[in-house]
ZAZAVEX-346284 format. One record per atom (N, C-alpha, C): x, y, z. Coordinates in steps of 0.2 Angstrom, whole numbers, plus 5000, padded with zeros to 4 digits. Atoms other than C-alpha are relative to their C-alpha. Layout:
XYZ ...
//
This chain:
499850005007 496048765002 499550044996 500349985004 495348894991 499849974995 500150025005 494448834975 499750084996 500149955006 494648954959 499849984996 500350025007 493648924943 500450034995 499549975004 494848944927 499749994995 500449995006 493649004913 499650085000 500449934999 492749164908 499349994996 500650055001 491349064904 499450045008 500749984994 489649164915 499649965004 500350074997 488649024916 500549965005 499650054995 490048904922 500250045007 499949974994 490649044936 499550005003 500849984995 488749074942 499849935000 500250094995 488548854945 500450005002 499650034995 490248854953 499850065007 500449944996 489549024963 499349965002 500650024995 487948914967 500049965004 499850054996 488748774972 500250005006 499949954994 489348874986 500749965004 499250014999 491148824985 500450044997 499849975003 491848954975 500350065004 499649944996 493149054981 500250074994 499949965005 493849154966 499949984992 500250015006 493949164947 500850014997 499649995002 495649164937 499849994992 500350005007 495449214917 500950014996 499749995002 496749224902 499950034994 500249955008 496749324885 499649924997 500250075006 496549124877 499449975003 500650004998 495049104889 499350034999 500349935006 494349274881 499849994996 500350035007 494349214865 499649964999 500350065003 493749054867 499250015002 500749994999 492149144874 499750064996 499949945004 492349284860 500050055001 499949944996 492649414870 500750034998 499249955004 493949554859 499650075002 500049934998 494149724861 500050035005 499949964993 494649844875 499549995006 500649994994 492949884883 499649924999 500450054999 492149724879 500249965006 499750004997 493449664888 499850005009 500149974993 493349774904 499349985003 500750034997 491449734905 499949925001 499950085001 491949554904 500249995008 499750004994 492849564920 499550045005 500449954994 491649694929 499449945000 500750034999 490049564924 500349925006 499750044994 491249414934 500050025007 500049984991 491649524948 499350015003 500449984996 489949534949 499649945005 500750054999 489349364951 500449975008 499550044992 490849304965 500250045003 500049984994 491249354980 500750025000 499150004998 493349334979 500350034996 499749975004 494749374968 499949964995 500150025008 494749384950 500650024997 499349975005 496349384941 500250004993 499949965005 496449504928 500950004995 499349995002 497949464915 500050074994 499749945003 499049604907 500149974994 499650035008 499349594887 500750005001 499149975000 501049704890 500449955000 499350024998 502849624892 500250045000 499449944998 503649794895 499750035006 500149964992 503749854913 499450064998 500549964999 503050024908 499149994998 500550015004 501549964897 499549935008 500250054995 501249814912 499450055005 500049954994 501249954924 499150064999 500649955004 499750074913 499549955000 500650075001 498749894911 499850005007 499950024994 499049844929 499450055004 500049964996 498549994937 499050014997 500950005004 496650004925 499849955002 500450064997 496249834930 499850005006 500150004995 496549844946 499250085005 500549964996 495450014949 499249974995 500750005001 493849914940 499549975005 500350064996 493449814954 500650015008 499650044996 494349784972 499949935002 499750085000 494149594968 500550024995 499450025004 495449614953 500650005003 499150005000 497249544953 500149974994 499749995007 498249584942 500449934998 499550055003 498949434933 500650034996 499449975000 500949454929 500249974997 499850075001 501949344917 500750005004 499150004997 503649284925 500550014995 499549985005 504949364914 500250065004 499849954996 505949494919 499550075003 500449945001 504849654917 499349985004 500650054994 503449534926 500350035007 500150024994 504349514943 500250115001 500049954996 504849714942 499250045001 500449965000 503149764939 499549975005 500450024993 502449634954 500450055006 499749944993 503649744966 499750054998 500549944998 502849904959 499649995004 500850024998 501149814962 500150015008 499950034991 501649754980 500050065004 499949974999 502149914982 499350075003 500749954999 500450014980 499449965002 500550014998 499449904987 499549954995 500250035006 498949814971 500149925000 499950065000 498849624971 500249974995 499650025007 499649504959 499849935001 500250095000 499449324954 500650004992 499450035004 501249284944 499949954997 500150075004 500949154929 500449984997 499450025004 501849044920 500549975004 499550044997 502748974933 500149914998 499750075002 503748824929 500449965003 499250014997 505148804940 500050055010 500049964991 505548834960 500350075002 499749945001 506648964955 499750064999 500649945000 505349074947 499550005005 500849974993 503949064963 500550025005 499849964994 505349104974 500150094997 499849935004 506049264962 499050055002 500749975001 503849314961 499950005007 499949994993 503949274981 500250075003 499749934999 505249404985 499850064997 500249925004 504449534973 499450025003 501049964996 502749544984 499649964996 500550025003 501749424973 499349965004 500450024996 500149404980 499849915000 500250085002 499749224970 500449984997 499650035004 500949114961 499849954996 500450035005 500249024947 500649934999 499850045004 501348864943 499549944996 500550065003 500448754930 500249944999 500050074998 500548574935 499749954994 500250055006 499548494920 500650034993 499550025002 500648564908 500649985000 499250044998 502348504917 499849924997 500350065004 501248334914 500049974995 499850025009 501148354896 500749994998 499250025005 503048354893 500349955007 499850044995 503248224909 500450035004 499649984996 503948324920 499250015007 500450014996 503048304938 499750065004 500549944995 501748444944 500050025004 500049994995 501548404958 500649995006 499349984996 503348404964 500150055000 499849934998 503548574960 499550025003 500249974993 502048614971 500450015007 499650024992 502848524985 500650045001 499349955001 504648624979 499850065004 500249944996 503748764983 499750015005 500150014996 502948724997 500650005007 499550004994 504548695008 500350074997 499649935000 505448855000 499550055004 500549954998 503848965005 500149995008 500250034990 503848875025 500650025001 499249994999 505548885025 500150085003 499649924998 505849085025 499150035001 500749984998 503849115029 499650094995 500449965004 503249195013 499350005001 500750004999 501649245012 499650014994 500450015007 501249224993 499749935000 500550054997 499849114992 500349944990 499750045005 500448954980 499349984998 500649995004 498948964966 500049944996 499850055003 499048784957 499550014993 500249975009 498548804938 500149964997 499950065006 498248694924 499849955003 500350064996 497248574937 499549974995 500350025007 496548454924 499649955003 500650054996 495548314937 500150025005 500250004995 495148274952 500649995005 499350034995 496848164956 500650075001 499749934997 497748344955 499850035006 500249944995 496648444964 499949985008 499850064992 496748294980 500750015002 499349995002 498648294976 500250065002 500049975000 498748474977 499750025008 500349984996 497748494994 500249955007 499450044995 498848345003 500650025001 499349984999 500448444999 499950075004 500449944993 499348605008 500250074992 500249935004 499248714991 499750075004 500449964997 498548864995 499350004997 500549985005 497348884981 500149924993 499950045006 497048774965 499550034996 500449965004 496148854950 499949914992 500450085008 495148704935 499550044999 500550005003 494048704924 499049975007 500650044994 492048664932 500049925000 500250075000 492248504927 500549955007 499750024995 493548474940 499550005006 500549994996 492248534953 499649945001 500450054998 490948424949 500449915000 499750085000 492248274947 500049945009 499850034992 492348264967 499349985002 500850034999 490248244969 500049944997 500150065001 490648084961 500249925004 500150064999 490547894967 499649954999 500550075004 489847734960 499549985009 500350044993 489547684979 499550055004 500449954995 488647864985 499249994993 500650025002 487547814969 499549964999 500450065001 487247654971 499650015006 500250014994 486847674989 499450064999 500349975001 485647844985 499349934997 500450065001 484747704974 499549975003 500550084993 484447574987 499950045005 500649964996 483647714999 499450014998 500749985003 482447784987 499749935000 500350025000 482147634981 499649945007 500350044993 481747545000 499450055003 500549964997 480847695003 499250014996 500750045002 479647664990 499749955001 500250064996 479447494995 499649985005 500349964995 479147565011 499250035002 500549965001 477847685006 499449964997 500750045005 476747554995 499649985005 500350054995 476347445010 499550015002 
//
């Protein structure tokens, strides 16, 4: 299972890059903002400074919703780097410009999936990634990690090769969850990351070595 970092937060990429589990990076316009990153070129340097710190894919989202305008974005992102993929929303004009993509060799990662029906539709169209986001199904109680699993038999079924990109992973219990149903990817926050280095028992029991080993040492 890959582990994506979902932030355009530098710091945060470069300790999940040191912790040396970090497969890729996935960003959105609202992760942009929240790190006050506007305008075009700040922009594009925002994603050349990411591409530089990780090794894997980083997926670059399009503002457009019209095919041609997708297609003008798509095609700029993709030549700043060969880690970018292009992120794509699922709407009509999305799954035609993942089939351009697919078609030139350009990578994708389809977002906004909600439904089995939209990751098969972005499946057919050549979508490298499919993004369904599992925590907000959560918030309106609808279950996440069912349409993982949905998507998982439909992909095995007819032996797609779009990688199921899990999104909106908001603990630990998804990103376990997600990794028993056999995701391909899951992308969180850091805090997910380190949520997994935790146990009361791997703390306590650190504890009681040191401290025997001092005890040890006094003698």
């Amino acid at each position: 299972m890959k582990f994506f970092i979902d932030t355009a937060n530098l710091a945060q990429i470069k300790e999940a890059q040191d912790l040396g589990v970090l497969d890729g990076v996935t960003t959105n316009p609202s992760l942009m903002a929240k790190e006050g990153i506007s305008g075009e070129d700040n922009v594009i340097n925002h994603y050349k400074a990411i591409c530089a710190i990780v090794d894997g894919d980083v997926s670059a989202e399009v503002i457009a919703t019209n095919y041609e305008d997708m297609i003008k974005e798509g095609v700029a992102l993709a030549a700043l780097d060969s880690k970018i993929v292009v992120k794509v929303p699922m709407i009509k004009d999305g799954v035609k410009a993942i089939k351009y993509f697919s078609s030139k060799g350009i990578k994708t990662n389809c977002t906004l999936v909600f439904s089995a029906g939209q990751a098969l539709l972005a499946a057919k169209a050549g979508a490298t990634y499919v993004s369904p986001f599992i925590g907000r199904l959560d918030d309106i109680s609808v279950d996440g990690l069912g349409l993982i699993e949905e998507i998982r038999l439909i992909y095995d079924n007819y032996g797609f090769t779009t990688q199921i990109l899990a999104a909106s992973v908001r603990h630990s219990a998804h990103l376990l969850g997600c990794a028993k149903i056999g995701a391909d990817v899951m992308t969180g926050p850091l805090s997910v990351f380190t949520a997994l280095l935790k146990h009361p028992l791997t703390d306590s029991g650190l504890a009681q070595f040191l401290a025997d080993h001092a005890k040890a040492a006094g003698k």
